[in-house]
C-alpha positions in Angstrom: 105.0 149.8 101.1 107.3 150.5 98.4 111.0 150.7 99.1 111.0 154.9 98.4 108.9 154.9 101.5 111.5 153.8 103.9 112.2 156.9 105.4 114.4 156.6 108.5 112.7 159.2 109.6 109.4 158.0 109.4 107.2 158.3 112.6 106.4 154.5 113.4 103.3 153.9 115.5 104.8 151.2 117.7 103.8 150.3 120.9 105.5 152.1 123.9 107.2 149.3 125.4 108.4 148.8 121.6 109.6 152.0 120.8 111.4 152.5 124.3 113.3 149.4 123.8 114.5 150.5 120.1 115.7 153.8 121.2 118.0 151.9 124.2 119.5 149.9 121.6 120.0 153.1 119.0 121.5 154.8 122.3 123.7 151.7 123.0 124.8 151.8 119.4 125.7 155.6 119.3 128.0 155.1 122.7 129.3 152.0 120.5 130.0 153.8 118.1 131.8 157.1 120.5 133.9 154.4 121.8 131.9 154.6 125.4 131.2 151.0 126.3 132.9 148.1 126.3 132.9 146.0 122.7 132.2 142.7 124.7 129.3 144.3 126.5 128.0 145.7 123.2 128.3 142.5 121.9 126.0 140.4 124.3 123.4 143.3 123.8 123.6 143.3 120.3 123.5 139.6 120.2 120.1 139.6 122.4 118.8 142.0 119.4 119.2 139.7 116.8 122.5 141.6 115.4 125.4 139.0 114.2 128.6 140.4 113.6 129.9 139.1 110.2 133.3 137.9 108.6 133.1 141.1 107.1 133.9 144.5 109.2 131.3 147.6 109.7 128.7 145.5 108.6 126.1 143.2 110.1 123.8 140.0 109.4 119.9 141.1 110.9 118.1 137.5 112.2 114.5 138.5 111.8 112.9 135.7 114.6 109.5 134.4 112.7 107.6 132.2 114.7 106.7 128.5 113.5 107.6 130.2 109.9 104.5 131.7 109.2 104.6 135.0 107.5 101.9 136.9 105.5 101.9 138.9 102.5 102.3 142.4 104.0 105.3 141.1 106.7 107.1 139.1 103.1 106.8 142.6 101.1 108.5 144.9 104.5 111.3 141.9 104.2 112.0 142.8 100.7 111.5 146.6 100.7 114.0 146.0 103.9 116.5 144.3 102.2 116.1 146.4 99.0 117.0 149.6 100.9 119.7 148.0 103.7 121.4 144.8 102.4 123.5 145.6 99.5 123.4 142.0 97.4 119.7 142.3 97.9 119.0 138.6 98.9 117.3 137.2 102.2 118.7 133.8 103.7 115.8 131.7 104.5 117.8 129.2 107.5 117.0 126.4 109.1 115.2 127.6 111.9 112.4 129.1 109.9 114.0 132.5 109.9 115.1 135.1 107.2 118.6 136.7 107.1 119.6 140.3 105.4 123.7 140.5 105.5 126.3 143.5 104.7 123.5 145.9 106.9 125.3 148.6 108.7 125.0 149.2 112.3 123.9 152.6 112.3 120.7 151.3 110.1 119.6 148.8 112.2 117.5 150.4 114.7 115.4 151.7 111.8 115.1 148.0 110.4 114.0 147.3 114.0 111.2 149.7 113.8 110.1 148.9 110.3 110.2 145.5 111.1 108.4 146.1 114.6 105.4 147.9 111.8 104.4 144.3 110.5 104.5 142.4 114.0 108.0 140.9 113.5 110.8 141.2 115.6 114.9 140.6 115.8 115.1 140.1 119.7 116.3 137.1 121.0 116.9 135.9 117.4 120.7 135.6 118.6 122.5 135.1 122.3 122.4 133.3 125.2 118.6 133.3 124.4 115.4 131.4 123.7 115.9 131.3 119.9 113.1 130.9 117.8 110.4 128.6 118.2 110.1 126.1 115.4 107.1 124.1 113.9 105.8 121.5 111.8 105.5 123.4 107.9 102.5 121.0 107.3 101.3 121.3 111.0 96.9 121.8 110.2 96.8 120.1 106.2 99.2 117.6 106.7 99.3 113.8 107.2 98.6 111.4 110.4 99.0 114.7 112.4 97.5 114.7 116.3 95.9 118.4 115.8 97.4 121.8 114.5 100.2 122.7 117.0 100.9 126.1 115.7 98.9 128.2 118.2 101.1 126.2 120.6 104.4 127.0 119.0 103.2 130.8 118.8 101.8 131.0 122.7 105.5 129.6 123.7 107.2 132.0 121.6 105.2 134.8 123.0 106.0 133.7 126.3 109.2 133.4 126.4 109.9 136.3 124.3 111.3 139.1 127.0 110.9 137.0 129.7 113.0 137.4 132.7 114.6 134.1 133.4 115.4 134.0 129.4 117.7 137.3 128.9 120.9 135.6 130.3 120.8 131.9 129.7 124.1 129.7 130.0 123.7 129.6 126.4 121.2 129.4 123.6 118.2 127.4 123.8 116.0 126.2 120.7 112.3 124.9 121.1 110.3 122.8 118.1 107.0 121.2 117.6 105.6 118.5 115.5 102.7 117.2 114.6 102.9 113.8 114.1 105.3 111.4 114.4 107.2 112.0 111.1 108.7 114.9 112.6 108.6 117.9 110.4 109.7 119.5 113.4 112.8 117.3 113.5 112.3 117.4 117.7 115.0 115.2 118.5 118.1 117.7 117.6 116.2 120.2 120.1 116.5 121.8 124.0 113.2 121.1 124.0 110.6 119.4 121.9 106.8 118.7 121.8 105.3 115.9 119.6 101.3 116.3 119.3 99.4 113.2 120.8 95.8 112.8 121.5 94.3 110.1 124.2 90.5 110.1 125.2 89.8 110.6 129.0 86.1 110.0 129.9 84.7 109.8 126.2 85.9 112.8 125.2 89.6 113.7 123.3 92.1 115.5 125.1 95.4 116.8 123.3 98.7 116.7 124.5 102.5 116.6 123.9 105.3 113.8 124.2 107.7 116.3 125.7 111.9 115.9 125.1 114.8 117.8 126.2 118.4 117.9 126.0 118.8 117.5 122.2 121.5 119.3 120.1 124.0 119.1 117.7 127.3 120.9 117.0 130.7 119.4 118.1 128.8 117.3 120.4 125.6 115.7 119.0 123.0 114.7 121.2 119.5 113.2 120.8 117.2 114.5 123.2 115.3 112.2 126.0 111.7 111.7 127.1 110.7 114.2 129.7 107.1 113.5 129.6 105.2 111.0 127.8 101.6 112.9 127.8 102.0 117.1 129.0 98.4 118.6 128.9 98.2 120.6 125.6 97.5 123.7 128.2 100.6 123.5 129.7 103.3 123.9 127.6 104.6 127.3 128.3 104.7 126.8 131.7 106.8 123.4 131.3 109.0 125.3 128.8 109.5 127.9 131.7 110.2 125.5 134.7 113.0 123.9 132.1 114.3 127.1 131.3 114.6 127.9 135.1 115.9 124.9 135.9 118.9 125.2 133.4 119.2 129.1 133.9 119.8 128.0 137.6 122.3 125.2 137.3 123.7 125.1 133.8 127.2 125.3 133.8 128.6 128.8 132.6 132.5 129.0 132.8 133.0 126.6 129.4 130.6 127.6 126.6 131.7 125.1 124.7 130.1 122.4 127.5 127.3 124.8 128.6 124.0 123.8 126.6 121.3 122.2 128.3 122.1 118.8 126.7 125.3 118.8 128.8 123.6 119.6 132.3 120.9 116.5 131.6 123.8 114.4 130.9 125.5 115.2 134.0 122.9 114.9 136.1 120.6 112.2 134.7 117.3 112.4 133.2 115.6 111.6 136.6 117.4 114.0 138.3 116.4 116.7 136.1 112.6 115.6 135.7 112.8 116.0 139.5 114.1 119.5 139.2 111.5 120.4 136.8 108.7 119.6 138.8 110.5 121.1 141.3 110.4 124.3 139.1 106.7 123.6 138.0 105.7 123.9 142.2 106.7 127.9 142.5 105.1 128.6 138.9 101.4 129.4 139.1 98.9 127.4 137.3 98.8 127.5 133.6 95.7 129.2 133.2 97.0 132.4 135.4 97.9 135.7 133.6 101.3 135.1 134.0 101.6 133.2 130.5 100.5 133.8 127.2 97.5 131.2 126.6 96.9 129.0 123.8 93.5 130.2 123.7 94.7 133.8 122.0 96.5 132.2 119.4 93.9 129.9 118.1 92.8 131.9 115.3 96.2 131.0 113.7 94.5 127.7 112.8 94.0 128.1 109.2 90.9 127.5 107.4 90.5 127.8 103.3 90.7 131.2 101.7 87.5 132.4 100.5 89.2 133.5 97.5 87.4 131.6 94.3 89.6 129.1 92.1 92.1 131.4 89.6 91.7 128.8 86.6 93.7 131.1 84.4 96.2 129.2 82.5 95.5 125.3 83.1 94.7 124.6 79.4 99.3 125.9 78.8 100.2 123.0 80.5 99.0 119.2 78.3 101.0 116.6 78.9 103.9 118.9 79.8 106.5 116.5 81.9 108.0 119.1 83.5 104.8 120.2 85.1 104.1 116.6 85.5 107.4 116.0 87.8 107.1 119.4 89.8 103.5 118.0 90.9 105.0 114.7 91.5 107.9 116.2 93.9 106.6 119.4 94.9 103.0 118.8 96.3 101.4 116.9 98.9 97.4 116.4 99.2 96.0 118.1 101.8 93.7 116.3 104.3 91.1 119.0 103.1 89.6 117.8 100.3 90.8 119.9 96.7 93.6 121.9 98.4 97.7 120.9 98.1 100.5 122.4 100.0 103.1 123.4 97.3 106.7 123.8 98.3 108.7 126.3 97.0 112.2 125.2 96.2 114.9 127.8 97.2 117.8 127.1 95.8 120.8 127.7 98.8 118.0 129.5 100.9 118.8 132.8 99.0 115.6 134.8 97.5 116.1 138.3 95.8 114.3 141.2 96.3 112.1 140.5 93.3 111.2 137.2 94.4 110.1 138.2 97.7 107.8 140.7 96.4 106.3 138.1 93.8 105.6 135.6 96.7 103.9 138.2 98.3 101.3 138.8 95.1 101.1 134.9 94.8 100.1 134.5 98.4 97.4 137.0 98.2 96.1 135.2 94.6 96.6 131.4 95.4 96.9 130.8 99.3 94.8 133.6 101.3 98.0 136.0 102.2 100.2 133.1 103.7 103.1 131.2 103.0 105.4 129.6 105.7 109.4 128.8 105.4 110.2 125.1 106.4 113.4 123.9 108.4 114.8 122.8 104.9 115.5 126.5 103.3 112.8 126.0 101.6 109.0 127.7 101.4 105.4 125.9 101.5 102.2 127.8 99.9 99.0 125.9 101.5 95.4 126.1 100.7 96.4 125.7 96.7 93.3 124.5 94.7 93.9 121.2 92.7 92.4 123.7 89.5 95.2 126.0 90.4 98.2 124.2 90.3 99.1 125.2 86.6 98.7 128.4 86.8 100.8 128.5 90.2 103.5 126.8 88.7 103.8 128.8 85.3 104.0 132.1 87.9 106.7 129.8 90.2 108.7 129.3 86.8 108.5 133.1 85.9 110.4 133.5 89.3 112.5 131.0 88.8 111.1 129.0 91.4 109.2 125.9 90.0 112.5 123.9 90.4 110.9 120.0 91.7 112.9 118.1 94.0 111.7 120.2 97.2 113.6 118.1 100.0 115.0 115.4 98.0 118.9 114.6 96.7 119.1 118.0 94.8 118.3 120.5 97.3 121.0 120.5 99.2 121.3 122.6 102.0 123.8 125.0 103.6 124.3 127.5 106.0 126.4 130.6 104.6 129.6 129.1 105.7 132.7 131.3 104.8 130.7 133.3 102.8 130.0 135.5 105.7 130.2 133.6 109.2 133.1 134.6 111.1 133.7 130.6 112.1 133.4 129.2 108.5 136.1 127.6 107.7 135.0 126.6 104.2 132.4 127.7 101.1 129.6 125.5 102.0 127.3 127.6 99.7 129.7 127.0 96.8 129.8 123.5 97.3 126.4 123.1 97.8 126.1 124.7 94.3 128.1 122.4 92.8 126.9 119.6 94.5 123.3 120.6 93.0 124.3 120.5 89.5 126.2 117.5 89.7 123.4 115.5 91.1 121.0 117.4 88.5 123.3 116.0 85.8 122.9 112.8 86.9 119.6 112.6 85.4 116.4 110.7 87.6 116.9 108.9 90.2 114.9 106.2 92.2 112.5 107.1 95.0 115.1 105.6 97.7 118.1 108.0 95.9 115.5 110.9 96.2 115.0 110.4 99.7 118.4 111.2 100.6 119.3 114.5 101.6 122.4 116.3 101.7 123.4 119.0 104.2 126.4 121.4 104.6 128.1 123.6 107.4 131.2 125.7 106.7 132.4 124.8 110.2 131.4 121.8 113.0 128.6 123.7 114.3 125.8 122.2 112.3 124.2 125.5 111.3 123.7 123.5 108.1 122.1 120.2 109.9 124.9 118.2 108.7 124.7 116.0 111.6 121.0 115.1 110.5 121.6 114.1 106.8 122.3 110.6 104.9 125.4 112.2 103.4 126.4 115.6 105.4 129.7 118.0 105.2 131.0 120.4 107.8 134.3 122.3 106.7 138.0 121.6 107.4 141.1 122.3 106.3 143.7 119.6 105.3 147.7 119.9 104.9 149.9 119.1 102.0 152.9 120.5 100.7 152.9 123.1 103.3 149.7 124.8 102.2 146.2 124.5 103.7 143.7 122.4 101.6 139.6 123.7 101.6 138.3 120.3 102.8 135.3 118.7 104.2 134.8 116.0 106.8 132.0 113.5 105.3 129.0 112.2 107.7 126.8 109.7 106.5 123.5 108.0 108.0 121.6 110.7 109.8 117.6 112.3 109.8 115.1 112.2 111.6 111.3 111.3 110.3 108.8 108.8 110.6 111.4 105.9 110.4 113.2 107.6 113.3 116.4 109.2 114.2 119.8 108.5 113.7 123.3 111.3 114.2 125.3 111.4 110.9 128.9 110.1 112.0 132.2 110.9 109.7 133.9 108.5 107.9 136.7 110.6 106.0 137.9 113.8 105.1 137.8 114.9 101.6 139.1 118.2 99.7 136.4 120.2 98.8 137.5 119.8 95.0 136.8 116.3 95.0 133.3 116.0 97.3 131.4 116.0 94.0 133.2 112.5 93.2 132.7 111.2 96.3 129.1 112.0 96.7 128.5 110.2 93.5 130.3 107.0 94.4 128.9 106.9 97.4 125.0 107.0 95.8 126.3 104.8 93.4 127.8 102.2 96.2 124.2 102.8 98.1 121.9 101.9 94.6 124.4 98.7 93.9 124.1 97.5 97.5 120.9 98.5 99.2 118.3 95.7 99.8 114.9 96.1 98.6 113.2 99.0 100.1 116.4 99.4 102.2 116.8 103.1 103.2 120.2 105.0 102.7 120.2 105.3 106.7 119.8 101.9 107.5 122.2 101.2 104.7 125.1 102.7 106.3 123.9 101.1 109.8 124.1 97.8 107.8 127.7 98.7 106.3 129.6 100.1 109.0 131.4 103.0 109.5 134.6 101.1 108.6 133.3 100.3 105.1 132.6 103.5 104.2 136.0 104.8 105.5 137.2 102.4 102.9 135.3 103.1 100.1 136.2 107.1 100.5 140.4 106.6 101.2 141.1 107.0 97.6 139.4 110.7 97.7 141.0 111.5 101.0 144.8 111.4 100.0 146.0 115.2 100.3 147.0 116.5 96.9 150.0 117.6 95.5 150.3 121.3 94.8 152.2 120.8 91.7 149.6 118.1 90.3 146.9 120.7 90.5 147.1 124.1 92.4 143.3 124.2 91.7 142.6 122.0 94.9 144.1 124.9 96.9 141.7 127.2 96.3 138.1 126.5 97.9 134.9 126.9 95.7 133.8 130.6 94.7 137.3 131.7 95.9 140.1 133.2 93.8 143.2 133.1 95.8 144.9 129.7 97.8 142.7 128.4 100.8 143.8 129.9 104.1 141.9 130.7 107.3 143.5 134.2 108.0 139.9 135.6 107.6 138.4 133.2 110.4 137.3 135.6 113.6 135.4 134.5 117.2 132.4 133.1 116.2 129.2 135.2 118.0 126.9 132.7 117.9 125.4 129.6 115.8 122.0 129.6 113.8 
């Protein structure tokens, strides 16, 4: 569909129960808009809609909810002639729950991005609110390494489940589900309501799959690792254990402090025993996981992906001898499928932003290269799977032309961000123009060793870990600092967080540093890491080694507030113009 096709007007063959539930929002937003219902009650609905107010007024970000982040061709192509026609700057946010943001979208247009949306099978409800929030999944879950078995049909039957399901529409506050594989933890479960890890254990001679089930992780202002629920859940039954948690914690979590109301709280205040006892509890009124009443694995299963039939490209392999370039893209970018001849290439995405253009280029290189599919990871970035070893050239020569063949995909230079101040009503600081210049600083630096690479750096404009700062060996969340009676843009500095196959560790701060001077202090503190690390040591067991207190110490002479008449520049936060205040800041709607 080309953009010119968008007519508002356009007749969309949607399902009933669709179309019905469109035109009560578009009726909701007209008595909004007459000034006939309360702001805060438009709000909450919005919210369940996937509508986020932004920083910015009469406009609005649109959370487009994609399951496990798999998207095909024709649902990548609506997303650009979406934003081509309804976001002004023309650029999706890929964020780091596997979904795609469009910003600066008036109100009045969004029930028609609704419907066109609704056209390719995706959908904005329950992207924000007091809500199941979208269902996350292992990127390499099906062609990657040590994994159990493919858990994306499971991912997809729990998203369908709880997807307009009674007990979810009024939560104490947001829940977020996520699935892994395998033990190194694409799905980074720990930081989750809920998680599943994939296990297998053979019962009479035959294999029978199953989850490791946790709960009660979380970040935000009060990080928490989630605990043990269940060490081996029947593979059958995992929207049924999601939905006796769910009841559980819509029946007893605490509502009058939202700031204290996510499930992790309500574990902790209760115990873990007390709460499995709750759950099975729950699990005694639900019927058995095989009735109607829940969405069945079984109808998903065609989501695990077998080759394309399409025939090798072999186009342009000869343009590429001995090019290094080429050679350090493969190097960084791919890993080897389990099927014999195929890689998994990831995209880099430099701050999760992707134009218009690129979108609709992705889209073409799906259809040639990968069988129409491409899936966004929890790291802002993309993965194209099913790639042929003999078309890996050409891939990258067509990346490049985008300019998308950037290597480094989830290393030291792809740092991440949420939009922070940019548009988010609770950013405090630019975290997407630090992260910018954090990127080319650590580009300048030239190669690095495979330990430096492993580091990852992550950013949030506020403490709300939209950007994952809590799980990152260096992370930033934004602050403000005082000196000489003027606000400084600064950042609080975490170090020695992640979560993979060596396990999984919550970032803690060691200093606050004006944003000006974060480039500086990420470098001495790589360089402090590559000087002092053992052999093989990793940069989180480093900073476990050193202490907090060392660290604190190495970063005092950054953290000194500056004088205004030494340099006014420091005043004034990254891609800003004027001197650092927080006038702007608003109630914050929700987090990502």
């Amino acid at each position: 569909m080309t953009t010119a096709q968008l007519d508002p007007a356009t007749d969309f063959d949607l399902p009933d129960e669709i179309e019905a539930e469109i035109q009560n929002y578009e009726a909701h937003v007209r008595r909004f808009q007459r000034d006939e219902i309360d702001p805060l009650e438009f709000r909450l609905f919005r919210l369940q809609h996937g509508i986020y107010g932004q920083r910015q007024p009469d406009v609005h970000m649109i959370r487009v909810k994609i399951p496990y982040g798999g998207l095909d061709a024709e649902q990548v192509d609506m997303l650009a002639d979406i934003i081509d026609r309804y976001a002004p700057r023309r650029v999706g946010h890929l964020t780091t729950r596997q979904d795609l943001q469009m910003h600066f979208v008036p109100l009045d247009k969004t029930p028609t991005v609704m419907r066109l949306l609704s056209s390719v099978g995706l959908t904005t409800r329950e992207a924000c609110g007091n809500t199941v929030r979208n269902v996350t999944a292992d990127h390499l879950s099906g062609v990657g390494p040590d994994e159990a078995f493919d858990v994306t049909p499971y991912a997809k039957a729990v998203s369908a489940h709880c997807l307009r399901l009674d007990v979810c529409q009024l939560l104490p506050r947001k829940f977020k589900p996520a699935f892994s594989a395998s033990d190194h933890d694409f799905g980074l479960v720990p930081m989750h309501d809920i998680g599943f890890v994939a296990r297998t254990r053979e019962v009479d001679g035959r294999v029978e799959r199953g989850f490791k089930v946790v709960v009660g992780g979380g970040l935000g202002a009060a990080p928490h690792l989630a605990e043990t629920l269940d060490e081996f859940l029947p593979a059958n039954e995992v929207a049924r254990i999601t939905e006796a948690v769910l009841t559980v914690f819509n029946a007893n979590g605490p509502r009058k402090n939202r700031n204290k109301a996510r499930i992790k709280f309500y574990i902790k205040a209760v115990g873990i025993e007390q709460f499995r006892l709750q759950v099975q509890e729950a699990l005694e009124q639900l019927p058995p996981a095989d009735d109607p009443h829940f969405r069945q694995v079984s109808e998903f299963m065609d989501l695990e992906e077998e080759a394309p039939t399409t025939a090798p490209r072999l186009v342009r392999t000869a343009d590429l001898p001995g090019d290094a370039d080429f050679a350090e893209w493969k190097r960084t970018n791919l890993v080897p499928q389990t099927q014999d001849g195929f890689h998994a290439a990831y995209v880099t995405v430099p701050l999760g932003d992707l134009t218009v253009e690129q979108l609709h280029a992705l889209a073409d290189l799906t259809r040639e290269f990968t069988g129409g599919r491409l899936r966004i990871t929890a790291q802002q970035a993309l993965i194209l799977r099913w790639v042929r070893e003999q078309d890996l050239a050409d891939l990258y020569l067509r990346l490049g032309e985008l300019e998308l063949s950037e290597p480094s995909a989830h290393q030291l230079a792809d740092v991440m961000s949420c939009p922070g101040s940019d548009t988010c009503a609770l950013g405090i600081t630019s975290s997407k123009g630090l992260a910018s210049v954090l990127r080319e600083s650590i580009i300048a630096r030239g190669p690095e060793d495979d330990l430096v690479e492993r580091m990852r750096i992550k950013i949030s404009g506020c403490p709300n870990s939209c950007g994952h700062h809590h799980m990152a060996d260096i992370g930033f969340h934004g602050a403000a600092m005082h000196a000489d009676g003027r606000l400084v843009p600064s950042f609080n500095v975490l170090i020695g967080g992640g979560a993979d196959i060596d396990g999984s560790a919550i970032a803690r701060i060691v200093g606050k540093v004006p944003a000006k001077r974060v480039a500086d202090a990420v470098n001495l503190l790589v360089d402090d890491y590559k000087a002092g690390r053992d052999e093989g040591e990793i940069f989180r067991r480093y900073s476990e080694r050193r202490g907090l207190k060392y660290f604190r110490g190495l970063l005092q002479p950054f953290s000194a507030p500056p004088k205004f008449t030494d340099n006014p520049l420091m005043f004034v936060d990254h891609e800003a113009n004027k001197l650092f205040n927080l006038d702007e800041m608003g109630e914050g709607e929700c987090a990502v």
